[in-house]
C-alpha positions, 0 to 999 in steps of 0.5 A: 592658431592664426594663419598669417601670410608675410609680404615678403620675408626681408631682413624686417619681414622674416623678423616679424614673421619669426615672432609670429611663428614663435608664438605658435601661429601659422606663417605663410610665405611665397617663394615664386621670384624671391633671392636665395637670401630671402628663402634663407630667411623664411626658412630659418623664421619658421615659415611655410612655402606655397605655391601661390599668393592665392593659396596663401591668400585663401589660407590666411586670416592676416596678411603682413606687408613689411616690403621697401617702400617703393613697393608697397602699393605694388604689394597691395594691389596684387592682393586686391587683384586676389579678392583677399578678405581678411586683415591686411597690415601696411606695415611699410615706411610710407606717407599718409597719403599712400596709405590713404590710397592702399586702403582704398585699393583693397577696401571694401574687401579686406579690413586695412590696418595702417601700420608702422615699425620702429626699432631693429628687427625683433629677436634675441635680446632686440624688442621693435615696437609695432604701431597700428591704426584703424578697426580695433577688432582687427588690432586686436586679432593682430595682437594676438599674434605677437602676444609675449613676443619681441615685437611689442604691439601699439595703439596709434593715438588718432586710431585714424588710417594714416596716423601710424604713417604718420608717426613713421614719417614725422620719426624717420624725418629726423632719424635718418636726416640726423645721421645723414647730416652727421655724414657731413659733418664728420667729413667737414671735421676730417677735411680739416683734420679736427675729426676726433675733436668733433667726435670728443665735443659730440660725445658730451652733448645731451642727447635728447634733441627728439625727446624734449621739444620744450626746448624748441621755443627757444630754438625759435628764439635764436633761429634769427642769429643762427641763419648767419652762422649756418650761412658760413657752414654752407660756405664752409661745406661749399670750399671742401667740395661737400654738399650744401644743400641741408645747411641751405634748407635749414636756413629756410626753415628757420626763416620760418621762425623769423617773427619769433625772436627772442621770444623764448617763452613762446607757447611749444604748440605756436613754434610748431605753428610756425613751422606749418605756416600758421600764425599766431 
């Protein structure tokens, strides 16, 4: 049995800490300033209160930071502040420069895994996946935690610290764009009446845009004659008084395809490339 200390049973948090809990391991959590939801959940996850972070801390081999991201380095700090020694996973939706700097903060004393989750909080019949990077003896430890649970464990490729984030933001910038830019465009389609030919012409589309970049090229090809169309989008967008501004970025970062046209038999590898600014 390992003792682990979760950094703070949110919705996410007391999911992961119910898997750990499950597979017969010891899982700490700290009441002291936390909501009467979160004390719902820790209970209802299996987990243990103290009194303190510091007796948590001096209990734990493993601490799990699963918190919103804004406070993130605010969580890591304060377990700095205690001199914690063991392993502790940033599992938090946060860049690779943030990461970077958490794991300078709590360095040298404890061994820092960068970590990230994907998926819906595990339990029942949901499975999330969790990504980690850095000192594969502490992945390993990690990994027995969660051993035949819900929350699958994952080797980030690099194993670098800041990879996982990485992988977390380069994810997350299309998930959460995608569905926030279906916001807008079922509010267009509403605006006009045509909300339920929208959803039926969606409903037919293939729905591997993330999964097959090889079609990217060819997305670079066209970029030159898409700038005009979404041009009127946001002209479309500006009459109904909805907001502009993803269509306007879109046509920056086309323009960034610019040199590309037509070429639809252009290397993936050099229409990424050209979205980094690098030429040829």
């Amino acid at each position: 049995m390992t003792t682990v200390t979760v950094l703070h049973p949110g919705a996410m948090g007391s999911a992961v800490a119910a898997q750990a809990a499950a597979a017969g391991h010891e899982v700490l959590w700290v009441p002291e300033g936390r909501s009467e939801i979160t004390r719902a959940r820790a209970l209802q996850a299996g987990g243990v209160a103290v009194n303190s972070l510091t007796e948590a801390l001096e209990r734990s081999a493993v601490v799990l930071a699963v918190c919103p991201p804004q406070a993130a380095e605010d969580v890591a700090e304060s377990v700095a502040a205690q001199g914690f020694a063991g392993v502790y996973v940033d599992a938090n939706a946060i860049n690779p420069q943030r990461m970077h700097r958490i794991a300078e903060e709590i360095a040298p004393g404890a061994v820092v895994l960068d970590g990230a989750i994907f998926g819906p909080p595990p339990g029942a019949q949901r499975v999330a996946r969790l990504y980690l990077a850095g000192d594969e003896s502490a992945i390993a430890l990690v990994e027995t935690l969660f051993k035949d649970t819900a929350l699958h464990t994952r080797q980030a490729a690099s194993g670098g610290i800041g990879s996982a984030s990485a992988l977390k933001m380069a994810f997350a910038s299309y998930q959460k764009a995608a569905r926030t830019l279906a916001g807008v465009a079922h509010a267009l389609a509403d605006a006009h009446g045509v909300g339920d030919e929208l959803t039926a012409e969606a409903q037919v589309m293939a729905s591997n845009i993330l999964s097959d970049p090889g079609y990217l090229p060819s997305v670079a090809a066209r970029a030159w004659r898409w700038v005009p169309e979404m041009e009127d989008i946001a002209d479309t967008l500006r009459s109904v008084g909805l907001p502009t501004d993803m269509a306007e970025a879109a046509i920056s970062v086309m323009s960034r395809w610019e040199d590309d046209k037509d070429q639809y038999d252009l290397p993936v590898v050099d229409a990424l490339a050209h979205l980094r600014g690098q030429g040829d």
